[in-house]
C-alpha positions in Angstrom: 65.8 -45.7 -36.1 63.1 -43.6 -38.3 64.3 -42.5 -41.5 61.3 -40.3 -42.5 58.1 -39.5 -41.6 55.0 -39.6 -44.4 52.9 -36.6 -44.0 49.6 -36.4 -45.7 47.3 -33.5 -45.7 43.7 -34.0 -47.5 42.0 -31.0 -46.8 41.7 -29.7 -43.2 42.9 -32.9 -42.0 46.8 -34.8 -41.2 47.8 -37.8 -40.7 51.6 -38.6 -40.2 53.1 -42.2 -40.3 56.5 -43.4 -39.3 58.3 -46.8 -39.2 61.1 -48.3 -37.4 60.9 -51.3 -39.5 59.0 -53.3 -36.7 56.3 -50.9 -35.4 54.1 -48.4 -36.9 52.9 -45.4 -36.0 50.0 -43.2 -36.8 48.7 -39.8 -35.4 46.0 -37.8 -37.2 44.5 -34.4 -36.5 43.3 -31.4 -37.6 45.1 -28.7 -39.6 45.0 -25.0 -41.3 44.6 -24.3 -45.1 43.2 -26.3 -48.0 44.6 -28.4 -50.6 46.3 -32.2 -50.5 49.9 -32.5 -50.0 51.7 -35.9 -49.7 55.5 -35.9 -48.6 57.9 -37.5 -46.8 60.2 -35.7 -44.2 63.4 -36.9 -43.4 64.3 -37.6 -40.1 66.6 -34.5 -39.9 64.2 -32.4 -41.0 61.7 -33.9 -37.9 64.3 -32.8 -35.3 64.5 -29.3 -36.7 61.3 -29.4 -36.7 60.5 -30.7 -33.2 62.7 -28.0 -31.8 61.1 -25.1 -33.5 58.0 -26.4 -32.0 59.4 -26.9 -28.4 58.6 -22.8 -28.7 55.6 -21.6 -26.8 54.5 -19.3 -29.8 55.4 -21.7 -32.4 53.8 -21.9 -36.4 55.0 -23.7 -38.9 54.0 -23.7 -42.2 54.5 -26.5 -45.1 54.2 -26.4 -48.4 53.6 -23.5 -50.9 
C-alpha cells in the first residue's frame, strides 16, 4: 500500500512519485503558476483528491 505521494513543482513543471516499497512510480507534466513547492501527500489526502478530480469541471489548487 502507498503511504504518500512526493509532489514536486519547479516552475511550470510536476513530477509526482509514489512507492509501494517494491515499485516505483513516476508521472511528470505540466502545470499552472510559478514558484517551487516540494511536499508529500498522504495517501488520504490522494483519494480526496482523486475524487474531486473524477469531476468533469474540476481545479484544484495547491499551495498558497
Amino acid at each position: 500500500a502507498i503511504n504518500g505521494v512526493l509532489m514536486e513543482r519547479k516552475g511550470k513543471r510536476i513530477r509526482l512519485v509514489g512507492t509501494d516499497g517494491k515499485r516505483l512510480a513516476v508521472a511528470a507534466g505540466a502545470c499552472t503558476g510559478e514558484g517551487d513547492m516540494t511536499l508529500i501527500v498522504p495517501s488520504k489526502s490522494l483519494n480526496i483528491l482523486m475524487k474531486m478530480l473524477s469531476e468533469p469541471d474540476a481545479t484544484v489548487t495547491i499551495g498558497k
